[in-house]
C-alpha positions in Angstrom: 8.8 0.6 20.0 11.8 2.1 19.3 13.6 3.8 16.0 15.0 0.8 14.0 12.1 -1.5 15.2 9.6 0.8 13.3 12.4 1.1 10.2 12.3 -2.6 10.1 8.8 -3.3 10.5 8.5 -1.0 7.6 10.8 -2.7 5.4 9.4 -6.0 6.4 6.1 -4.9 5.3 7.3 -3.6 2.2 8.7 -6.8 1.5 5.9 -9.1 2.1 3.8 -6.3 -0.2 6.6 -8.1 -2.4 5.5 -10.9 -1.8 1.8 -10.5 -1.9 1.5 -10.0 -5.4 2.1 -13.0 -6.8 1.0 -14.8 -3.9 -2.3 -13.3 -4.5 -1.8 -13.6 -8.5 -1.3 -17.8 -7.9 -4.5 -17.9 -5.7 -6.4 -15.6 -8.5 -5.8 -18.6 -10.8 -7.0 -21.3 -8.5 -10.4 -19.3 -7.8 -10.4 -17.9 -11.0 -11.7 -14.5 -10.3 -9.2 -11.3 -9.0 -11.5 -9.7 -6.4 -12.2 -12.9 -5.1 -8.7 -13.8 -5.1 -8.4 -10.1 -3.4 -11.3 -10.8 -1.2 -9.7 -14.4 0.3 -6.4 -12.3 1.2 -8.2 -9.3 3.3 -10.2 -12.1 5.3 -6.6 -13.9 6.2 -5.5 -10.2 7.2 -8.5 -9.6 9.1 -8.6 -12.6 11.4 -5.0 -12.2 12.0 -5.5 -8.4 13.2 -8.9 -9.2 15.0 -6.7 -11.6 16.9 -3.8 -9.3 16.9 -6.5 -6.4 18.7 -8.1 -9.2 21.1 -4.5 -10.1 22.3 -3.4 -6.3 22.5 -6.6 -5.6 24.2 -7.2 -3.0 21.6 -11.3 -3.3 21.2 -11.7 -0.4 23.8 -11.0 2.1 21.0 -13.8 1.2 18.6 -16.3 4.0 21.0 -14.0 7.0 19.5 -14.4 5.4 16.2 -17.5 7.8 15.3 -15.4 10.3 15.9 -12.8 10.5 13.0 -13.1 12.4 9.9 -15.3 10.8 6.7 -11.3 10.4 4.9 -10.0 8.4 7.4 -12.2 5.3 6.6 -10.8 4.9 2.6 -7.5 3.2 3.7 -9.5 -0.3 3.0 -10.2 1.4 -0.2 -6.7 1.7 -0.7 -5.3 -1.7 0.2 -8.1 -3.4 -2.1 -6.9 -1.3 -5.0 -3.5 -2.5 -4.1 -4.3 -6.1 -3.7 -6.1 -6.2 -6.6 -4.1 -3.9 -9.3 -0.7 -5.8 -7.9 -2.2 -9.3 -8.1 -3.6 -8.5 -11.9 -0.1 -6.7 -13.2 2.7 -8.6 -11.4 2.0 -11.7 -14.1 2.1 -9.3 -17.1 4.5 -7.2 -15.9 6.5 -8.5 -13.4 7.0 -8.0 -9.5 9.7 -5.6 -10.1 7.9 -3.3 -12.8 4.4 -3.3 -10.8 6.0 -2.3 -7.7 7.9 0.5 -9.4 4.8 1.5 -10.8 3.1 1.0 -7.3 6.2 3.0 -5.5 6.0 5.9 -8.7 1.8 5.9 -7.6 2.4 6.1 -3.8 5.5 9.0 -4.0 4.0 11.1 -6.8 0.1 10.7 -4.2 2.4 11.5 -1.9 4.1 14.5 -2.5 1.0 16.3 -3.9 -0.5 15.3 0.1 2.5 17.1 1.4 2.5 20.4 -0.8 -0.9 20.7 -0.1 -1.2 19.7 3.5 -4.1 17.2 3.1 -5.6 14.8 5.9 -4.2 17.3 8.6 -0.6 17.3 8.0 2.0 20.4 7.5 2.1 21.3 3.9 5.7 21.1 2.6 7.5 22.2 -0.1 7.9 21.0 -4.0 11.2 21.7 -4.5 13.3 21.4 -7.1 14.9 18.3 -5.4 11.6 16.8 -5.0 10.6 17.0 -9.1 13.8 15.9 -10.1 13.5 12.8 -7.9 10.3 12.0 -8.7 11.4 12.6 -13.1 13.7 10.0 -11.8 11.3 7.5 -10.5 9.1 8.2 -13.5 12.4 7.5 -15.8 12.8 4.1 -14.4 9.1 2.8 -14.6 10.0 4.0 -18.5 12.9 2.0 -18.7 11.3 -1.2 -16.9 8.3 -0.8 -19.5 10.8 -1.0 -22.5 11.5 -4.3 -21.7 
């Protein structure tokens, strides 16, 4: 896959993250219950990456799954805190103000993973460029909260 195939599959997954929330937010209030609500939306993603995997012929890696490192098996974790803190806040809040709160929680987790190196990457610097973007971010997810 080349360059601007991965930039767009990026930005098309940031966009249907968009999306998701109040998708997800809708469906919590015909089932009545968040998690539940959250639960229904990872089943639809599994069964579309089980067959994604069967059509890829992807199974074959499951044997070196034993192999990776306790950490590695949170990112479900993650993307059900996601789901579910998105699909709560984006009534309250908004889509716009719970994805700059969502995009102010994944930089700032971000750049503390960088300066220290965790999950096996190079550890990079906290510059001065870095804090003053991220006062930035923090300055907007103010300004959306006024509101």
């Amino acid at each position: 896959m080349d360059r601007s195939a991965i930039v767009f599959l990026a930005a098309l997954g940031g966009g249907l993250i968009a999306v998701q929330a109040p998708v997800n937010a809708r469906l919590r209030i015909a089932v009545g219950n968040p998690f539940l609500s959250a639960a229904i939306s990872f089943v639809v993603g599994t069964l579309l990456l089980i067959l994604a995997v069967s059509l890829t012929g992807g199974f074959g890696g499951l044997s070196g799954a034993h192999t990776a490192p306790w950490w590695a098996w949170i990112g479900g974790v993650a993307g059900a805190v996601l789901v579910t803190g998105t699909l709560v806040a984006a009534p309250r809040l908004g889509v716009t103000t719970t994805f700059v709160a969502v995009i102010a929680g994944q930089v700032l987790a971000a750049a503390i993973i960088d300066r220290f190196g965790w999950f096996g990457l190079t550890p990079r610097h906290l510059g001065v460029e870095r804090i003053a973007a991220l006062a930035l971010m923090l300055g907007a997810l103010a300004l959306l909260l006024r509101e």
